[in-house]
N, C-alpha and C positions, 0 to 999 in steps of 0.2 A: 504493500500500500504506500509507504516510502517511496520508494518511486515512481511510484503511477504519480502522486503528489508532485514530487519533484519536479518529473517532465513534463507535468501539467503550467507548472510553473516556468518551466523553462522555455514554453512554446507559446505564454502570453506575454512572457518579457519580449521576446521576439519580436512578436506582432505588433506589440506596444510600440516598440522601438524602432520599427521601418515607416515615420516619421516625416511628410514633410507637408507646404502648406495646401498643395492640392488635394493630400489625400487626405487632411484635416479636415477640409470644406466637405468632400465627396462621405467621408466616414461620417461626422454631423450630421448630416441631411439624411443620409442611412439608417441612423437611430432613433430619427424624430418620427414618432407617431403617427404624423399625417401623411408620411410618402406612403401609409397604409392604403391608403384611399385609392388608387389604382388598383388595387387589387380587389378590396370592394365593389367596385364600379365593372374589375372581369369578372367576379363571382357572380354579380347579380344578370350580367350578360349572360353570363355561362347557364344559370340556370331559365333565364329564360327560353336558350336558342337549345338547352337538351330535355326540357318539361316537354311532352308530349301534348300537341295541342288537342281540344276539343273538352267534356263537360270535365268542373271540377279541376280546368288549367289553374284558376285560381289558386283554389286552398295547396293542390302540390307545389308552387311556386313558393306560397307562406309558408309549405310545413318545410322545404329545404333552406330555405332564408334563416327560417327558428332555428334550425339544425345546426346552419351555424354558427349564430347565436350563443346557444347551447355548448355547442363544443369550445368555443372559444374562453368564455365561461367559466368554462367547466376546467377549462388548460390552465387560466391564470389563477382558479381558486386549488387548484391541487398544486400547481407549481411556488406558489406560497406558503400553503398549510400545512404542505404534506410534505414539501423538502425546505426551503428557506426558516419556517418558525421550525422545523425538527431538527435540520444539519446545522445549523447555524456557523454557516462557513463565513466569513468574511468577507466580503468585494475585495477584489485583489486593491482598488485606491483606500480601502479601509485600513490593510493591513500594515501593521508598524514594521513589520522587517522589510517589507517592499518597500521604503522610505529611501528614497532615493535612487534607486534601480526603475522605478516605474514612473511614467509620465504622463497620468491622469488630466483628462478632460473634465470637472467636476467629479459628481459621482452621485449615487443613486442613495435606498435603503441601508441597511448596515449589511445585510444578507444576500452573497448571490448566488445560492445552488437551489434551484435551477434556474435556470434564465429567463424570466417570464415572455421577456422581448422572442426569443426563439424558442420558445414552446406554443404560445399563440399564432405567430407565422406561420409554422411550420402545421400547424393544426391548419391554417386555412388552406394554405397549399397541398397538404394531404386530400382535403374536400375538395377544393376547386378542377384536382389535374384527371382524377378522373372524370370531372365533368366535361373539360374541354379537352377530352383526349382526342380529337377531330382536329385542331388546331395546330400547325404545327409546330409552334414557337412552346406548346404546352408538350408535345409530344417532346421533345428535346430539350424538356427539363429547364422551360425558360421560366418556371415560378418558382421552380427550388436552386434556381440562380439566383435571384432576387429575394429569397429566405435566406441562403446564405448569406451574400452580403449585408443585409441586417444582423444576422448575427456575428458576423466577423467584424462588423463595426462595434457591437459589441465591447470585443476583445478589444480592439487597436484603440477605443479610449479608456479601456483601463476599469471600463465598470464592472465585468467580469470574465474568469478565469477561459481559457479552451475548455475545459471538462464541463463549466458552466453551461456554455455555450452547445455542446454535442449532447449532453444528456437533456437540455431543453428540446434541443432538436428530434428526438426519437421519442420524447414524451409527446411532443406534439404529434407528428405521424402516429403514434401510437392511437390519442384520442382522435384524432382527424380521422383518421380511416376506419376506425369503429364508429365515428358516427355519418360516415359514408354509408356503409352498409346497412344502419339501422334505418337512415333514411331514404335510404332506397327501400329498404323492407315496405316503411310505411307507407311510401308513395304507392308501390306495386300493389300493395294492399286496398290502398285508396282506389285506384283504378281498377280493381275485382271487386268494388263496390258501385262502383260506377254500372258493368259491364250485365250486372245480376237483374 
């Protein structure tokens, strides 16, 4: 565990430290909340152009929207409750021995295992790619390019660790894609009530 720790640590100081003013601007803009918005805006396209039209377009539209919703949710209150208030690891800008080796951009809560920022991404990106698997820019893993880079921005201001950042990330896909499948259940379901 020593050095998982270690080279967990030795691969944020890294990223920290490949430093300069473009990729300060570009990492910022990566971690701010609202660059979410385009992806929202492909989600809500995505399910419009893969809902199956004709009775009850509606309601399956709102129950994958909820869905979500829901998953999203559901990402930032486990990735809080359930590792950050338990692990209580440190934000690498938190830490006192990283005093001076690390070159933090502010910083966040006191806690960053797991990375809420990349466990919520990576949740929507889990829902969203099978919905625009039609598309090609989705086929080619162009929304877990763009989850990536949020959470590597992440890293490189110093708010938290690589392990932070990977273990949010497979939290998300974890919940993303089980609430794929449950939403597709329920759709499919909706539409054998339609069908009766």
């Amino acid at each position: 565990m020593d050095k998982i720790i270690s080279l967990d640590i030795e691969i944020t100081l890294y990223i920290n430290n490949q430093y300069n003013s473009f990729l300060d601007m570009v990492m910022t803009f990566f971690s701010e909340r609202f660059v979410w918005l385009p992806l929202y805006a492909l989600f809500i396209f995505g399910v419009y152009k893969a809902t199956e039209k004709g009775e009850k377009f509606v309601i399956r539209v709102l129950i994958t929207v909820a869905a979500c919703c829901i998953a999203v949710g559901l990402s930032d209150y486990i990735s809080v409750h359930c590792f950050k208030d338990v692990f209580e690891r440190l934000r690498p800008c938190r830490e006192p021995l990283l005093e001076g080796l690390l070159r933090p951009h502010g910083c966040g809560g006191m806690y960053g295992f797991v990375s809420s920022h990349a466990a919520n991404v990576f949740t929507l990106a889990a829902i969203v790619t099978p919905l625009l698997r039609k598309y090609s820019v989705v086929r080619f893993g162009g929304i877990y390019v763009w989850a990536t880079l949020v959470g590597y921005s992440r890293i490189y201001l110093g708010w938290h660790y690589f392990g932070d950042v990977v273990c949010g990330a497979l939290l998300g896909i974890a919940i993303g894609t089980a609430m794929f499948y449950l939403c597709r259940f329920v759709t499919q379901k909706c539409s054998m009530n339609v069908s009766r």
